[in-house]
C-alpha positions in Angstrom: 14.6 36.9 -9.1 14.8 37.4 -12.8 11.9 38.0 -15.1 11.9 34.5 -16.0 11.1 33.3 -12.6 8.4 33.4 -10.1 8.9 33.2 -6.6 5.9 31.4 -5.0 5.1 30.8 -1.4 3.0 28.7 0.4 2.2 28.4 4.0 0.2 25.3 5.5 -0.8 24.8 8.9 -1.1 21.2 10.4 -3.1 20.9 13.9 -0.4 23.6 15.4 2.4 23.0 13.3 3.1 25.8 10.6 4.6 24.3 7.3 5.9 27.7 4.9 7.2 26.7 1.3 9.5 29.3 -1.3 10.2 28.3 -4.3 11.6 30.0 -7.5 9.6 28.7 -10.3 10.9 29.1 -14.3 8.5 29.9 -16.3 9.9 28.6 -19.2 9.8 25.2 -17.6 6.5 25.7 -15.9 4.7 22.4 -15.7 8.0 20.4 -14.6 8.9 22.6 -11.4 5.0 23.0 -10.6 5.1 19.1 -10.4 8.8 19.1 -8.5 7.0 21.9 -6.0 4.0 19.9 -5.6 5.4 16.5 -4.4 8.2 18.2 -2.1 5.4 19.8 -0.7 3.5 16.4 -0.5 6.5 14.8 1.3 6.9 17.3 4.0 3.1 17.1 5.0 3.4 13.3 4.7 6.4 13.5 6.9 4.7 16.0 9.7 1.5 13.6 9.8 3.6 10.6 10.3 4.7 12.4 13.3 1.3 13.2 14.6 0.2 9.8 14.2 2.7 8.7 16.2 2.6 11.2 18.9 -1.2 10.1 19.0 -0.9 6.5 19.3 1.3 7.2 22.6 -1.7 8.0 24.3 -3.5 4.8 23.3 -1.3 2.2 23.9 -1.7 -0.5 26.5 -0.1 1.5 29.9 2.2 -1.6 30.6 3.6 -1.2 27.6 7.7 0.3 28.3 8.8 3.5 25.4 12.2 1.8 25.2 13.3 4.7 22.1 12.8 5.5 18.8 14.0 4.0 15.2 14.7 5.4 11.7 12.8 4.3 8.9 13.0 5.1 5.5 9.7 3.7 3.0 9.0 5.2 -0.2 5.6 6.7 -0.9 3.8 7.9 -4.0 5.2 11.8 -3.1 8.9 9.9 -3.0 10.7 8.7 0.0 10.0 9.3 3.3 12.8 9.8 6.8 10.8 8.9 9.4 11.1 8.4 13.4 8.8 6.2 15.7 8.3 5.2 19.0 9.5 1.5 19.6 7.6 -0.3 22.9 8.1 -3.3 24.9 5.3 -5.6 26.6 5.4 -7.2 29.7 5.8 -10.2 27.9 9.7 -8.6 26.4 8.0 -8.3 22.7 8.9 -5.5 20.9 5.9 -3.2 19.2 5.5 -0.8 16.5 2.2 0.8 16.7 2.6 3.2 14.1 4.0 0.4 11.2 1.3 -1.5 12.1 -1.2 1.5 11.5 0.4 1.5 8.1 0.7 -2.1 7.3 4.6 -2.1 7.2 5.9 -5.4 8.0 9.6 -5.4 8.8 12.1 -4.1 6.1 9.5 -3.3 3.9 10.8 -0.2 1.9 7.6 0.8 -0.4 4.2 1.6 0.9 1.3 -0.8 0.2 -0.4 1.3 -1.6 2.9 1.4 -4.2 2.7 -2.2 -3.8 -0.6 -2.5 -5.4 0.2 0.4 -7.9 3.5 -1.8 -8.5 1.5 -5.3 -9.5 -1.5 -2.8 -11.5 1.6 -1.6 -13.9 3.2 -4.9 -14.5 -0.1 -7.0 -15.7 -0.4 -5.1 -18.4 3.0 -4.4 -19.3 6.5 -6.3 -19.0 8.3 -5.5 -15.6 10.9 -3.4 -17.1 8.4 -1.3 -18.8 6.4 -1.1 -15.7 9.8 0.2 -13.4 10.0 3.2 -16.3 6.8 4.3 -15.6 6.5 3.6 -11.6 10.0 5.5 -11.3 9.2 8.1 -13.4 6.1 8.7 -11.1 7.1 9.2 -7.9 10.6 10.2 -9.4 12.8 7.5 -7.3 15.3 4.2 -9.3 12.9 1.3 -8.8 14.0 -2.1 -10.4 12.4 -4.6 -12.7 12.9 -7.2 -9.8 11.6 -4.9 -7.5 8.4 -4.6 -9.5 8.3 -8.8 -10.1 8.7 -9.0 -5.9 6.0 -6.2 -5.4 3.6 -8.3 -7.9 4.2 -11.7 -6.3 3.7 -9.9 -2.8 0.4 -8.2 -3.5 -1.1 -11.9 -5.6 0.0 -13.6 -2.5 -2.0 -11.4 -0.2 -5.3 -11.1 -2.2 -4.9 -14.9 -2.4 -5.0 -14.9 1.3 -7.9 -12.9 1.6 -9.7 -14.8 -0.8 -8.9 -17.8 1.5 -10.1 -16.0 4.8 -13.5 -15.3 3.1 -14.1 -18.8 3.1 -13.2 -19.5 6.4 -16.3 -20.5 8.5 -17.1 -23.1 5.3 -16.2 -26.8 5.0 -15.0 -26.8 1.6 -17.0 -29.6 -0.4 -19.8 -29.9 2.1 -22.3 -27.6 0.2 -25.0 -29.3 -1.3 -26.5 -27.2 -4.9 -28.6 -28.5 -7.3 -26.5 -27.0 -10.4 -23.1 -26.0 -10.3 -21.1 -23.6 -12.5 -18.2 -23.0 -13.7 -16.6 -20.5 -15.6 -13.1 -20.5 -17.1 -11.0 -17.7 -19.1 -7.1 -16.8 -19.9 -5.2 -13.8 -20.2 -1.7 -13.4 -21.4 1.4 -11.8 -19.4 4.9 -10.8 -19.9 7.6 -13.4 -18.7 10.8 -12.0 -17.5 14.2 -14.3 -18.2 12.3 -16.9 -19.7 12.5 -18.5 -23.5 9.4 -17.6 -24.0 8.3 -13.8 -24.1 4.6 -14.5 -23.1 2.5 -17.3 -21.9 -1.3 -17.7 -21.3 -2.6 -18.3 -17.6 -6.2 -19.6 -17.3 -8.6 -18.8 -14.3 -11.9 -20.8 -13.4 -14.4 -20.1 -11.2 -16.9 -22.4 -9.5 -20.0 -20.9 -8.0 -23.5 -22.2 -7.0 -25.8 -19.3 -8.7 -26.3 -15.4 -8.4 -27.9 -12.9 -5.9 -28.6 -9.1 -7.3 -26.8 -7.0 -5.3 -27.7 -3.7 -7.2 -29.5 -2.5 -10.5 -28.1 -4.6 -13.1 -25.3 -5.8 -10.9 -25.1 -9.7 -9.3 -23.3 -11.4 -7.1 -22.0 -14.9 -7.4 -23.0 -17.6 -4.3 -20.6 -19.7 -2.7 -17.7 -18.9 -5.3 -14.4 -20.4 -5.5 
């Protein structure tokens, strides 16, 4: 070690697992290797508790369900990309399960967490998607694609779009009788990608039947759509 380095070391302990880290850190290029240090140790705890959750779900799933193995996965996280094992199981029925993918919302193939999803589609409405792939890659320091951003926006729209639909379930659409009914309308600009046109304006109504307070200076609209 020379005098421009320290040598740190830290040790974590996980349930019974002991995790020890050694690093060299330059101290002339402090707050870059402090940052490096701190998401390889993010990853390697990510990657232990992956492990545990899986090990734990073993113990609550249905007891006809058959272990037929385990499968590779590889999904990148906001601490970088992750190597990860789990159990695959069969049914009685011959359907295949993957309790701990479905504990973290992966749907097949998917190679980014939700969560990077969302942080994917927060970047790119208020910047174009090739600005938005500088920032998200420089992040969680892993090559992701202005396409890749345009697919993770489009995915996340579509599923709040869904739930919005689910909260009206239970509701005949058009059978709600209201003396007065509002409507309120607004547009915002966004970056186009391949297009003529750099920019265009979408516009957004709502339509709602009145408010209820829900808090101190806070209300809630009825019935909105």
């Amino acid at each position: 070690m020379t005098e421009q380095t320290v040598q740190i070391i830290i040790t974590l302990k996980v349930k019974e697992n002991d995790l020890s880290f050694e690093r060299p850190i330059d101290i002339t290029n402090l707050e870059k290797d402090i940052s490096s240090f701190s998401q390889e140790i993010g990853s390697q705890i990510l990657s232990m508790m992956l492990k545990l959750l899986d090990d734990m779900l073993r113990n609550i799933v249905p007891d006809d369900w058959k272990n037929v193995g385990t499968e590779k996965r590889s999904v990148l996280f906001e601490c970088g990309y992750i190597h990860f094992k789990r159990r695959i199981y069969q049914d009685a029925e011959g359907v295949r399960h993957k309790p701990l993918d479905e504990l973290l919302e992966l749907e097949p193939w998917q190679r980014s967490s939700r969560a990077l999803e969302e942080m994917s589609g927060a970047l790119a409405a208020t910047n174009s998607y090739r600005k938005a792939s500088t920032l998200l890659s420089w992040l969680v320091k892993a090559a992701i694609s202005p396409s890749t951003i345009g697919k993770y926006l489009r995915k996340t729209g579509q599923r709040i779009q869904e739930q919005e639909g689910m909260a009206l379930e239970g509701e005949e659409q058009g059978q709600i009788e209201t003396e007065v009914l509002y409507a309120e309308t607004d547009g915002v600009y966004i970056n186009l990608q391949g297009e003529e046109k750099t920019r265009a304006e979408v516009k957004v109504g709502i339509i709602y039947t009145g408010k209820e307070a829900i808090g101190k200076g806070r209300n809630r609209c009825t019935n909105k759509v």
